[in-house]
C-alpha positions in Angstrom: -29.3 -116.3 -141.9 -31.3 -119.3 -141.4 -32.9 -121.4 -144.2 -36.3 -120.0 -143.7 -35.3 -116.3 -143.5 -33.2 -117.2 -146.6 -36.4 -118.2 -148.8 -39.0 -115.9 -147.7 -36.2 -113.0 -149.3 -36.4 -114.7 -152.7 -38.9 -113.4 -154.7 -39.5 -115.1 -158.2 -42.4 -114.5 -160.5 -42.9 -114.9 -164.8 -45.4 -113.6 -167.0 -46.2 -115.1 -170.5 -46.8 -112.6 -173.3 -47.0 -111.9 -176.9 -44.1 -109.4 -177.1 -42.0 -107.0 -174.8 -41.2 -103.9 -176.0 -38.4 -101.0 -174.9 -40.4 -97.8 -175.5 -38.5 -94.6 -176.6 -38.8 -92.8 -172.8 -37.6 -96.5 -171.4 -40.7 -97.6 -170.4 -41.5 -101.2 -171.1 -44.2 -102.6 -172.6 -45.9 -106.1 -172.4 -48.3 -107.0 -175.4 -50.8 -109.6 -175.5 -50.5 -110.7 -171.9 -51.8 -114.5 -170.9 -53.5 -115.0 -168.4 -53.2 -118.6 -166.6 -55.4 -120.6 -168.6 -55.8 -120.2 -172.4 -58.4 -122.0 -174.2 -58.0 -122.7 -178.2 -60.4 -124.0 -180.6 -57.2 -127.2 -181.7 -54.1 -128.2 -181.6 -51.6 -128.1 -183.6 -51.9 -124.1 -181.8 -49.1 -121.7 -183.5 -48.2 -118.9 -181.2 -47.4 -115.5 -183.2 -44.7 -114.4 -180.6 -44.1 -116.1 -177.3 -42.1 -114.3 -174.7 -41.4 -115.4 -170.7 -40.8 -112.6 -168.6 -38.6 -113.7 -165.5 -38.5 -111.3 -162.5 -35.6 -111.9 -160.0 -35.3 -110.5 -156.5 -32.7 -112.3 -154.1 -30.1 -111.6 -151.4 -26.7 -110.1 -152.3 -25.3 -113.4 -150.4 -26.4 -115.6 -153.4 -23.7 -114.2 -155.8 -21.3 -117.1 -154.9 -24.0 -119.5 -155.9 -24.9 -120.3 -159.6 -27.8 -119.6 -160.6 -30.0 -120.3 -163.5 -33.2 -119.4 -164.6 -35.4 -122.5 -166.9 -38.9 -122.3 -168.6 -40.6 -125.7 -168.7 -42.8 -127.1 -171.3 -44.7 -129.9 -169.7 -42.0 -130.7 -167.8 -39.2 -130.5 -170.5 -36.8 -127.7 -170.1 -37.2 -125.4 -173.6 -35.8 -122.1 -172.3 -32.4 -121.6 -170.3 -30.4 -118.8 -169.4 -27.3 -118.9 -166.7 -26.5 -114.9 -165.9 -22.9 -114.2 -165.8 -21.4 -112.2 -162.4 -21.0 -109.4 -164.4 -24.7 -109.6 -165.6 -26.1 -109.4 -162.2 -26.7 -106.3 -161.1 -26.3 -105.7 -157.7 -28.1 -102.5 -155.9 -27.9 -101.7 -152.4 -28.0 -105.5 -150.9 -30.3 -107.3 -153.2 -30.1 -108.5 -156.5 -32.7 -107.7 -158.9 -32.9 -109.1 -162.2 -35.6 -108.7 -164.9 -34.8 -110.9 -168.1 -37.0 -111.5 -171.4 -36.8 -114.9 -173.1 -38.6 -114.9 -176.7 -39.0 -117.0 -179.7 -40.6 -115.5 -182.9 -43.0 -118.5 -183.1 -44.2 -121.3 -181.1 -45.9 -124.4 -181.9 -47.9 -126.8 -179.5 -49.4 -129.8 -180.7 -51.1 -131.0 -177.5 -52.6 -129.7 -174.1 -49.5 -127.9 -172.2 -48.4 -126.5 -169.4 -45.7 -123.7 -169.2 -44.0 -123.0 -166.3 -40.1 -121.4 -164.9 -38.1 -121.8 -162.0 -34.6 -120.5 -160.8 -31.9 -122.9 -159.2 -29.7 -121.7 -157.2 -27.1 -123.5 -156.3 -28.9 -126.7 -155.0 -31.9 -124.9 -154.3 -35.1 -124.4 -156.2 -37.5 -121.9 -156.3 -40.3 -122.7 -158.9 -42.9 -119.8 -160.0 -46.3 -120.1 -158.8 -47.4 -118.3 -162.3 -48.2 -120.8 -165.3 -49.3 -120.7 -168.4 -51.9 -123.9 -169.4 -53.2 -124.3 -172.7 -55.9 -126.5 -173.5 -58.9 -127.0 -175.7 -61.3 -127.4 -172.8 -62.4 -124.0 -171.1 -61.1 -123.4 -167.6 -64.0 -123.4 -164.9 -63.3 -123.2 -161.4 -62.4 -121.0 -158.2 -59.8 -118.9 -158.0 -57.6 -119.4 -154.3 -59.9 -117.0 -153.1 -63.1 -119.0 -153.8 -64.3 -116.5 -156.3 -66.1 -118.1 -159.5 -64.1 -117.7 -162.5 -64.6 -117.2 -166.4 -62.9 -118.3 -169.3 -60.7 -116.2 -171.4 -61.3 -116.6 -174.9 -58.6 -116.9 -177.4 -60.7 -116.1 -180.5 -58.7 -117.3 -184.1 
C-alpha cells in the first residue's frame, strides 16, 4: 500500500466535553459538548469536568506499529495514553478504537489551545478538531465562508 493510500485510511477525530456517560441500554452519552472556540468572561477559568474523546479508525496493518494517542495544551502534552495489543480491537480489517480521557477539574490561567494527535510509529496524524479558549469572542468564517457567531459560556 503506498503512503498516500495508507493515510487517507486513517481516520482520527476528538471532541471536548463536560462528561461521557455509559447509559443503562449502552448508549453513550456526551454532556456539555464544546464547540471550537469558547469565550469566558477571565482567567484563571476552572473547568467542572473536562473529558477528550479520541475516535480511532486505522488499517489492521498498523498493529505492528506503536501507537499512542496525546492531548496538547498549548503545545505541552497533558494527556497520554499507549493502548496495549490486547486493547485494540480488531474487527473485520480495521481497527477502531473509541477512548475517553477525563480529569474531574481543570484549571487554565491564560488563553489556550487544546488539541490531540496519534503517532504511529513515526508517523503523525494530528486532529483537525480543537478546542480554543479565550476571553475575546470568536468572529470569523467558517471553511465554508459562512459568517459565524459566538458561543457564550455564561458563569
Amino acid at each position: 500500500m503506498s503512503e498516500m493510500a495508507y493515510r487517507e485510511n486513517i481516520q482520527f477525530s476528538v471532541m471536548f466535553c463536560n462528561d461521557v456517560r455509559l447509559e443503562r441500554d449502552g448508549q453513550v452519552t456526551y454532556v456539555g459538548v464544546y464547540q471550537p472556540h469558547l469565550t469566558v468572561k477571565e482567567f484563571p477559568y476552572s473547568f467542572r469536568g473536562f473529558c477528550v474523546v479520541l475516535n480511532f479508525m486505522a488499517p489492521v496493518d498498523v498493529l505492528g506499529e506503536q501507537i499512542c494517542f496525546q492531548v496538547f495544551r498549548n503545545d505541552k502534552v497533558v494527556m497520554e495514553f499507549t493502548p496495549d495489543s490486547g486493547e485494540v480491537p480488531t474487527p473485520n480489517a480495521a481497527i477502531q478504537m473509541s477512548i475517553n480521557m477525563e480529569v474531574e477539574s481543570l484549571e487554565i490561567s491564560e488563553p489556550t489551545k487544546f488539541y490531540a494527535q496519534v503517532a504511529i510509529g513515526e508517523k503523525v496524524y494530528r486532529s483537525r478538531n480543537v478546542l480554543n479558549v479565550t476571553t475575546e469572542p470568536f468572529s470569523g468564517t467558517t471553511e465554508q465562508g459562512r459568517e459565524t457567531k459566538p458561543l457564550m459560556n455564561e458563569e
